[in-house]
N, C-alpha and C positions, 0 to 999 in steps of 0.2 A: 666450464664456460658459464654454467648458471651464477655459481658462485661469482666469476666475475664481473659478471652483469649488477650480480647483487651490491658489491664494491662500489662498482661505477655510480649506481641510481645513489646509493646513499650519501655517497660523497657531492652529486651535483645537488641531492636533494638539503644537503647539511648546509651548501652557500644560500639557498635560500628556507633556512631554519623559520625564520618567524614569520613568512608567510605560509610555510607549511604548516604550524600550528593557528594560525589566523584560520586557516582555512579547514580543519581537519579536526583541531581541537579548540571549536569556537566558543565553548563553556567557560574557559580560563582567559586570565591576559597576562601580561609583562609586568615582570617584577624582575628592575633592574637587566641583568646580561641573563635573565632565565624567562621560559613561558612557567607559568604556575596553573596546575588546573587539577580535578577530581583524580582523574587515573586515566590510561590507554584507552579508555571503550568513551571521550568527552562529557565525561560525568562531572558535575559542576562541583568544587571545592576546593582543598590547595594543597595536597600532599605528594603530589609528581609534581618533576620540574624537571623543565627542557631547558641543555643549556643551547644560548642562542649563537655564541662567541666562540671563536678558539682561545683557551687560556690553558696554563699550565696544568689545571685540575682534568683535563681533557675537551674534545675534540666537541665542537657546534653539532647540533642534534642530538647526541647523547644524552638518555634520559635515565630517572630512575626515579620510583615509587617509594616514598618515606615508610608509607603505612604498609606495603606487601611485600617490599625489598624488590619487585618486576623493575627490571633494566630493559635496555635494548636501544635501537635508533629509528630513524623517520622512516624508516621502511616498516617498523612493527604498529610505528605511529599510524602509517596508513592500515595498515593489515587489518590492529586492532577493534581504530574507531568504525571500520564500515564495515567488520566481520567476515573479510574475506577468509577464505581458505588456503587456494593453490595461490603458488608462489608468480603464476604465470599471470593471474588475475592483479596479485598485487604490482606486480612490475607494469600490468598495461597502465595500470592506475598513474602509476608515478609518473610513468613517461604521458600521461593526457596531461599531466599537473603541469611537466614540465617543457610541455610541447615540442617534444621530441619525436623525433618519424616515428612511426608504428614500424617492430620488429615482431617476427615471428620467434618468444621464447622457449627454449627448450622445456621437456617438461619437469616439474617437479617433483621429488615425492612427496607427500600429504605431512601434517603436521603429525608425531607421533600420539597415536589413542583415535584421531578425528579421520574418518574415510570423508573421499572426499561426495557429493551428492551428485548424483547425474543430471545432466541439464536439464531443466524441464521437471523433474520428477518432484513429487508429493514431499519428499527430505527437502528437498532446495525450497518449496514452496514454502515450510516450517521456518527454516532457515532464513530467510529471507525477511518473513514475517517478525522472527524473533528477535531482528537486528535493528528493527526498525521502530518510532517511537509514538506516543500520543499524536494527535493531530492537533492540537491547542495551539493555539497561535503559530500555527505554521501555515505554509501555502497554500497547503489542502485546504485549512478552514477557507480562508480566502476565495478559495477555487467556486468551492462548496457555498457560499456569503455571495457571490458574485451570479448567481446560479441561482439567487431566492432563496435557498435552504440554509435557514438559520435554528432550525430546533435540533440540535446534534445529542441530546441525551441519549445513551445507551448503546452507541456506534464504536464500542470498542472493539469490534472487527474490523474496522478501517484506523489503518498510519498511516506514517508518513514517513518517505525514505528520502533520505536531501539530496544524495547522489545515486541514483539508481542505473545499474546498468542499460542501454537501450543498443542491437545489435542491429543493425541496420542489411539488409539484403548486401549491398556491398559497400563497401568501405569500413573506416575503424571503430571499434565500440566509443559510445557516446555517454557520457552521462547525463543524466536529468532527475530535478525532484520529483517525486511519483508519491501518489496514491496506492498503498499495500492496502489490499480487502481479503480478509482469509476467507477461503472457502471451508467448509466444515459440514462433517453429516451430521445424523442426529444425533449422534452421542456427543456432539460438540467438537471433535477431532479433526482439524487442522487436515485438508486431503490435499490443497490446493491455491492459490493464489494469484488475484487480478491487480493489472500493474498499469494504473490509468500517467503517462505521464505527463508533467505541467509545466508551465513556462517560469522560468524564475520568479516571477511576480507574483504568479499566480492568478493570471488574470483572463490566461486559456489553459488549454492544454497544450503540450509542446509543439512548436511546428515541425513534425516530425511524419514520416509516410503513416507510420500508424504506433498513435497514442496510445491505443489500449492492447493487451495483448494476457492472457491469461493462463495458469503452467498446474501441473500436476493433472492430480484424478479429480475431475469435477461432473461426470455422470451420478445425477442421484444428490448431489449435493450443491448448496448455495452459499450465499453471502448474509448469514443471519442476523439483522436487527431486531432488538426485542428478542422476550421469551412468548414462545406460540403457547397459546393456550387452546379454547377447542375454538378458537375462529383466526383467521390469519389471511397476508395476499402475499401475493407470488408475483414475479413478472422479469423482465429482462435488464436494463438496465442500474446500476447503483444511486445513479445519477434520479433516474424516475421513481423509484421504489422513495428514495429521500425525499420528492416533492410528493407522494403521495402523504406522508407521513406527518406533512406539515399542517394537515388538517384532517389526518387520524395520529394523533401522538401517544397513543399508547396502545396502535396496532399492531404486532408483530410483522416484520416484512421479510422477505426473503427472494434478494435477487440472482436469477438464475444465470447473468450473465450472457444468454443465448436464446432464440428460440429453440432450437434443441435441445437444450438443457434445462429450458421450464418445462417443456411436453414432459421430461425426464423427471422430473421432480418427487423426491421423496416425501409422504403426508407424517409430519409428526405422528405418535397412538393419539392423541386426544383430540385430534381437530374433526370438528363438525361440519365447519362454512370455511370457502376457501372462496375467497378473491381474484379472481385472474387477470393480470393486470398486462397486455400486448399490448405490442407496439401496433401500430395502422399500416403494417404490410402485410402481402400474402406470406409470410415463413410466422408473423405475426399471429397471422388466424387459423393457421395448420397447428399450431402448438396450443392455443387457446382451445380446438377443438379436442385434442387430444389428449389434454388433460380434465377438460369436460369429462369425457369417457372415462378415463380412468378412476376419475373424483368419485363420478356415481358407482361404480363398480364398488367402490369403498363404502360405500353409503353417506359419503361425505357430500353436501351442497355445494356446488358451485357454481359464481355468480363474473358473469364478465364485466371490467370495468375499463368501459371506451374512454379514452380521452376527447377533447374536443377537437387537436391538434394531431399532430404526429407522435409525442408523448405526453406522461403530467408534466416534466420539465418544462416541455413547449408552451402546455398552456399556465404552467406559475406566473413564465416570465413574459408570455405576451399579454396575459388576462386578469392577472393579479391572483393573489389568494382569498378573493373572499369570492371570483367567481370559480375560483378552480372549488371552493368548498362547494358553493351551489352547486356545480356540476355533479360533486362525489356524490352528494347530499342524496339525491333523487334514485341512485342507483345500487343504495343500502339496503340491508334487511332492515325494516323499521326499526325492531330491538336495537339493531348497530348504532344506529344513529342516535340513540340516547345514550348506550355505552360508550360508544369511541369519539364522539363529537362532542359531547357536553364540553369538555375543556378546550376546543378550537372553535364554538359556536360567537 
């Protein structure tokens, strides 16, 4: 049955070939009755070619790699560019492309050598993160620009993923472009991952029940921007950690995604002074205090840093940056504020 299934999708997916490459493998374009483009994973070049037509040479959607000798059809097409795995995943795909009912597919076996990652878990968070690319001129930036936060050096822990799954309580799985932020402990190691997702434009986040949502092992571990040296801030959102950053730019930050999981927070060996940066609720100041405790247990300084608003986002975008700097300003260790402010002053 699988295999017929697989028949069918490919063959509806073949009548519309060059919008499935428009859409899938948007790196390349038409040349002549072919799509030309880098290879299966929308790597920009011209060594695969999809053909678009039926002709004697063979069958619309049928492609093949000059430089690797990789063949296959619009089902591998999908599979390849968004990195899925099970075959159940790629089928829901086609049938969203091709707005067909949602069926319940049998299952598949895994691709031979790759198990498959269990939902949720620290593999799929990898996974997910791996398949996904720069944030440069994609939505994210936008999202991010839209937001005030325009200094993005050093944010190579957050992608961008054009079509990211979104499962909804009930009804069929959704796609959306999203926001990948790897979570990682200190050794740098990839444990987890936060999936902000965004509206095609980029101009919200998705209108979706709930936009953010975050997978694997992420006690103990954050969203690290910057490398920590012995001073750093900590705090809950990715969104707020970035607007603090826009007037400390070359503070290390590390968002913990939660108040639970900032209380939780791992101290780098070398940090001295720790920033703690809550949001203005009570789950807020239960985590600020508690990482209080635990900072001086460490011998490490810790210093809260209120916003004026509800977050720093809050107050970039209603107060501008040069009072959100005043704000920071006054609540530094003096040494800080020639170290980390001199280039935002």
């Amino acid at each position: 049955m699988a295999r017929q299934n697989a028949s069918d999708l490919a063959h509806r997916l073949a009548h519309q070939a060059e919008a499935v490459c428009r859409h899938y493998l948007s790196n390349g374009q038409r040349q002549g009755n072919y799509w030309q483009v880098g290879d299966v994973r929308n790597t920009k070049g011209r060594s695969m070619f999809v053909r678009l037509k039926d002709s004697p040479k063979g069958r619309a959607g049928k492609w093949t790699d000059a430089a690797t000798g990789e063949h296959g059809d619009l089902l591998d097409v999908i599979r390849e560019s968004l990195g899925l795995i099970d075959f159940a995943d790629v089928a829901d795909e086609a049938r969203i492309f091709l707005s067909l009912p949602h069926t319940k597919p049998e299952p598949a076996a895994p691709r031979q050598g790759v198990a498959p990652a269990p939902s949720g878990s620290a593999e799929a968070a990898r996974r997910l993160f791996a398949m996904s690319q720069s944030i440069a001129g994609t939505v994210v930036e936008t999202y991010l620009r839209r937001r005030g936060i325009t200094l993005l050096h050093g944010t190579g822990n957050l992608r961008f993923h054009p079509r990211c799954y979104y499962k909804p309580d009930d009804g069929p799985t959704e796609t959306w472009p999203a926001m990948i932020a790897a979570v990682t402990d200190l050794t740098g190691k990839i444990t987890g991952a936060h999936r902000t997702w965004l509206a095609p434009d980029g101009s919200d986040k998705a209108p979706i029940d709930t936009p953010r949502k975050a997978m694997g092992d992420l006690l103990g571990a954050a969203v690290r921007i910057g490398v920590p040296g012995s001073v750093m801030a900590a705090g809950e959102g990715v969104e707020t950690m970035l607007s603090l950053r826009q007037v400390l730019p070359d503070m290390a930050m590390a968002p913990a995604l939660s108040a639970a999981h900032l209380a939780a927070i791992l101290f780098p060996p070398n940090l001295r002074r720790l920033y703690i940066v809550s949001d203005d609720d009570p789950a807020g100041d239960g985590a600020r205090d508690m990482l209080i405790e635990r900072a001086k247990a460490e011998g490490i300084e810790a210093i809260p840093l209120s916003p004026a608003f509800g977050d720093f986002n809050e107050d970039l975008r209603r107060l501008g940056i040069n009072a959100l700097r005043a704000g920071v300003r006054v609540q530094l260790a003096p040494e800080d504020v020639a170290r980390f402010m001199s280039l935002a002053a």
